[in-house]
C-alpha positions as CSV (number, residue, x, y, z in Angstrom):
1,X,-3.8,-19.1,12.1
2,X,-2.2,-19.8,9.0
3,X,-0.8,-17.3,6.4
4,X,0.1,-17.1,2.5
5,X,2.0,-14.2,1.3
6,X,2.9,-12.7,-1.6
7,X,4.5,-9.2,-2.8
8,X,4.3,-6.8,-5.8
9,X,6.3,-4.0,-6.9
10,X,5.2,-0.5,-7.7
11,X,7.0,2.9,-9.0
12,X,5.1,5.5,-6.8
13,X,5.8,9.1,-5.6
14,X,5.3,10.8,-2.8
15,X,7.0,13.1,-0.1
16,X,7.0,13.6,3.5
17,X,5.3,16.5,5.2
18,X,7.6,18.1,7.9
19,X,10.5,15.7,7.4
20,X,13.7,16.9,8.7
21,X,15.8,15.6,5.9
22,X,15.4,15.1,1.5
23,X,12.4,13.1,2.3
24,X,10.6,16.2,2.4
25,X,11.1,16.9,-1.5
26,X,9.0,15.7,-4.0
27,X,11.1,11.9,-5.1
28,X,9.6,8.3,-5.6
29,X,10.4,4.7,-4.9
30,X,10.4,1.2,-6.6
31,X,8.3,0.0,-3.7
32,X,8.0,-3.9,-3.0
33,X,4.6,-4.7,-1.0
34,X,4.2,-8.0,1.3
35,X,1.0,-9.1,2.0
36,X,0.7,-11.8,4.5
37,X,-3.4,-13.1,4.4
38,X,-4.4,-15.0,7.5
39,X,-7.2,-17.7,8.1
40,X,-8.4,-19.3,10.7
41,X,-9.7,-22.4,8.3
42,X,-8.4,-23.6,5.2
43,X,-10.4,-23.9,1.7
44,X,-11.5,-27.3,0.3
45,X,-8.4,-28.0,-1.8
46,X,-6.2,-26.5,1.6
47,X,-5.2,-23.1,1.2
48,X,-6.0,-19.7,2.6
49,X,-6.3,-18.1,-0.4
50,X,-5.2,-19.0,-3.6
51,X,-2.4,-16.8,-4.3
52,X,-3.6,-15.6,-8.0
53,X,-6.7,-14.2,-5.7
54,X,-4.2,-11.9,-3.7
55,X,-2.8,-10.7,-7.3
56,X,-6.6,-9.5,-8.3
57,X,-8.1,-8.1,-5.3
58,X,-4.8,-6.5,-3.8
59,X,-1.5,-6.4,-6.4
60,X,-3.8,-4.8,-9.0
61,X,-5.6,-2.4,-6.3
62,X,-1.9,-1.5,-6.0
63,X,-1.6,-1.5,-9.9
64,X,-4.6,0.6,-10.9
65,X,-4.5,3.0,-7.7
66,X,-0.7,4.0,-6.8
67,X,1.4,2.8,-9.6
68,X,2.7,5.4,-11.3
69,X,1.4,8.1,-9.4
70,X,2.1,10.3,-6.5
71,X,0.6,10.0,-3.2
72,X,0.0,13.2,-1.6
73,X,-1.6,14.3,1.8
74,X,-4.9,16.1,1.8
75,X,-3.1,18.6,4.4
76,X,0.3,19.2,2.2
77,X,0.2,22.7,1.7
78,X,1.8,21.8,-1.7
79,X,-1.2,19.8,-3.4
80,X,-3.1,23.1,-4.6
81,X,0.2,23.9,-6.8
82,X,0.7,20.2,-7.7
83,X,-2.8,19.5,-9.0
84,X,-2.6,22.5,-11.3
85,X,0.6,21.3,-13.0
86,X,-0.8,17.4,-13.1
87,X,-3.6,16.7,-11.4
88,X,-4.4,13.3,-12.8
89,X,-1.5,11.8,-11.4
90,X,-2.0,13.1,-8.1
91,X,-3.5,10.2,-5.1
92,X,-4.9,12.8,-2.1
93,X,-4.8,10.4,0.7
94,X,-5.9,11.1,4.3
95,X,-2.7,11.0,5.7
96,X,1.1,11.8,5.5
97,X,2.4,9.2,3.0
98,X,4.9,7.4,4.8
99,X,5.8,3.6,4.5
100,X,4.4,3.3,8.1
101,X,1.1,5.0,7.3
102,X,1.0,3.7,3.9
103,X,1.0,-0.3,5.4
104,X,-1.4,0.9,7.7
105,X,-4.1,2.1,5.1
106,X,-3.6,-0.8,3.0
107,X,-4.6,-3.5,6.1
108,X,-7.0,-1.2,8.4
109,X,-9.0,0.6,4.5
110,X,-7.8,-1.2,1.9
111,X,-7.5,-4.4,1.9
112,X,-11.3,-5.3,4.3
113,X,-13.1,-3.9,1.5
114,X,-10.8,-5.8,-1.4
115,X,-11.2,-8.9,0.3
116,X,-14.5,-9.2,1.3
117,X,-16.4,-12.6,0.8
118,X,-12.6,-14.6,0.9
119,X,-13.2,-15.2,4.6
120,X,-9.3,-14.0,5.1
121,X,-7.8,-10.7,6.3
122,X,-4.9,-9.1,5.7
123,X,-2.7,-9.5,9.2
124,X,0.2,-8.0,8.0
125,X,2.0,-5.4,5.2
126,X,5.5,-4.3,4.6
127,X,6.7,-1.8,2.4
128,X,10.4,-1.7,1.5
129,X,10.9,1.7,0.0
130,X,14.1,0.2,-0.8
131,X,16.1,-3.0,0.1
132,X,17.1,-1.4,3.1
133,X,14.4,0.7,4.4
134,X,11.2,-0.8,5.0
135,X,7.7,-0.4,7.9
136,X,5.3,-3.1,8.7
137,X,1.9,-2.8,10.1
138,X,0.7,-5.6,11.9
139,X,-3.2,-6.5,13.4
């Protein structure tokens, strides 16, 4: 297999249901997200993708979807209160937004729908939440 990669960076929100320590309070991150795109075959010219094609189907899926927002779990007992002070900036997501699960929706949800008809797949995300502190999901 061979890979490209390329990363963008986000401002996003979130917090972390039952966390032990300040993660649990409402705070946000300048996220930076790897994508590493995989194929088994290369295109006529030689790549696996050309890397402005990552930019449109995945950087601006993170653009238009989680920039500037705040990702919050369907289950946070918090989101009723939340949505009435500002709903539109609210992301409900199907899970408990940390870097870990956050990597893993964007290569198992995200990104199979977003790249669709490329004959590539996303094989790998990081998120550094910052430049210490980041998760990886891997296929």
């Amino acid at each position: 297999m061979i890979t490209a990669e390329r990363y963008h960076d986000i401002s996003c929100g979130h917090r972390v249901v039952g966390h032990e320590g300040k993660c649990r309070f409402l705070h946000g991150h300048n996220y930076r997200i790897h994508f590493e795109i995989g194929s088994e075959n290369l295109d006529e010219i030689g790549r696996v993708i050309d890397f402005s094609v990552i930019k449109e189907k995945l950087c601006m899926w993170l653009e238009d979807n989680y920039d500037h927002k705040f990702l919050i779990w369907e289950e946070d007992p918090m989101l009723s209160d939340l949505a009435k002070i500002t709903a539109d900036s609210l992301v409900i997501v199907p899970f408990n937004p940390t870097a870990e699960n956050i990597a893993k929706h964007l290569v198992t949800q995200i990104a199979p729908i977003q790249l669709q008809g490329t004959n590539t797949t996303l094989i790998r995300c990081k998120i550094e939440e910052t430049q210490k502190c980041s998760a990886t999901y891997k296929l």
